[in-house]
N, C-alpha and C positions, 0 to 999 in steps of 0.2 A: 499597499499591495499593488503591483504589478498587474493585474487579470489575468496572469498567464498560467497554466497549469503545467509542470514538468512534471515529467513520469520516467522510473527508471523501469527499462527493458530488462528481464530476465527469461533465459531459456532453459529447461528443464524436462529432464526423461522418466515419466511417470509409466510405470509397468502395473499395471488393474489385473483382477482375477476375474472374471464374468462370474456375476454370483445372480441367485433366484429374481431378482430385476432387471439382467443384467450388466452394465457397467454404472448404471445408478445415477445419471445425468442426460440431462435433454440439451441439444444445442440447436443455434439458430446459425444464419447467414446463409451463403454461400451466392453465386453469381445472379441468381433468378432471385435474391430477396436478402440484398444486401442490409445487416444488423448495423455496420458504421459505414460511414459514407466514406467514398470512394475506397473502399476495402471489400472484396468479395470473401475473405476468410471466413473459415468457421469458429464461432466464439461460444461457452458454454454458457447456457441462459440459466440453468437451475440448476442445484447439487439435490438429489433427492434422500432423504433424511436417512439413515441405517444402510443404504448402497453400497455399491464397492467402492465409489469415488470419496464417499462421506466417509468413508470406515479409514480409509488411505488417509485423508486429511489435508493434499497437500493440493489438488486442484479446485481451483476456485471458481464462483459463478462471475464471467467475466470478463477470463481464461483464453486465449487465443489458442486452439490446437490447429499444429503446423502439421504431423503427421502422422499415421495409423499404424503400427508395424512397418516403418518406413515410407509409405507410399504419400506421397505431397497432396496437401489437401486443398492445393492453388486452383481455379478457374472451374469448380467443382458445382453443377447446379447441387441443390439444397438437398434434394430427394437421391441424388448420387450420393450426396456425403452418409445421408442417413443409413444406406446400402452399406456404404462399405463398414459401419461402426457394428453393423447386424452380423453381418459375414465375417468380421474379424477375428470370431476366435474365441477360447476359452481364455487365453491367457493372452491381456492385449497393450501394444509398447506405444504409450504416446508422448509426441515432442510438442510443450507445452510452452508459447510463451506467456508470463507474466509481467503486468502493469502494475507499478507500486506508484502510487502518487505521495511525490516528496513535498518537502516545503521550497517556496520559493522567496524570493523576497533577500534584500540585504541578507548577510551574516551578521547575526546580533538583532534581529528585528523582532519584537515582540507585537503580539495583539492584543488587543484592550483585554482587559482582566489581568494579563502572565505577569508574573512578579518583575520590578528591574533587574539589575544588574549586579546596583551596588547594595552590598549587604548592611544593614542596621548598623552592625559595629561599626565599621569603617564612617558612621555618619556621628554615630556618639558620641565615640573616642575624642575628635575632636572637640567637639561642644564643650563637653566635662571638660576637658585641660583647660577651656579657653575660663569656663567660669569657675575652677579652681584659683587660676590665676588673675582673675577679677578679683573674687575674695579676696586673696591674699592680700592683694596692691590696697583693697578697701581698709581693710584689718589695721595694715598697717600704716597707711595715710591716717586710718583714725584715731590709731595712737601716736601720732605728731601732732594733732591737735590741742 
């Protein structure tokens, strides 16, 4: 293993209904209390259970949101961002990106434990033939005896 962690970037437009909690998620970040380092963005820290975010299914705790019924959520102290998520509406449009972390490593690289490559058979097959045809040669050297 490499140490390095690759992630693939994905961006997505998740439309919520404000339901009795809410939008049903708490987020952290923003310029005054940056959550990743050198990143002022806003990232969602908790999905709260039966929400509208958790009922949706599709944002996750972890979540970069880019922005709120359009409006960019770049250079935003923390307490702005939480403003504009209050005031946003009953019905509200957010552009979400997502972090998938992939494998990394060779193509073909397995970790201790995961099976190899080569299948049984292909190990067998071989064998058998070799010591069928042992026998044989034995068989019949032993009836020229």
């Amino acid at each position: 293993m490499n140490g390095r962690v690759d992630y693939l970037v994905t961006e997505e437009e998740i439309n919520l209904t404000r339901g009795p909690s809410g939008l049903g998620f708490n987020i952290v970040g923003g310029t005054d209390q940056q959550y990743v380092s050198n990143d002022s963005g806003i990232y969602v820290s908790r999905i709260k259970e039966n929400g509208a975010a958790a009922l949706d299914g599709r944002l996750q705790e972890g979540d970069k949101i880019l922005s709120v019924n359009g409006q960019d959520l770049k250079n935003l102290l923390h307490q702005d961002a939480v403003d504009l998520f209050r005031n946003a509406g009953y019905a509200v449009s957010l552009r979400v990106q997502h972090r998938l972390q992939v494998q990394n490593g060779p193509i073909g690289h397995r970790g201790e434990g995961e099976p190899g490559g080569i299948p049984i058979a292909m190990v067998l097959l071989p064998v058998f033939a070799l010591t069928m045809v042992a026998a044989w040669a034995f068989m019949r050297y032993r009836q020229q005896l």
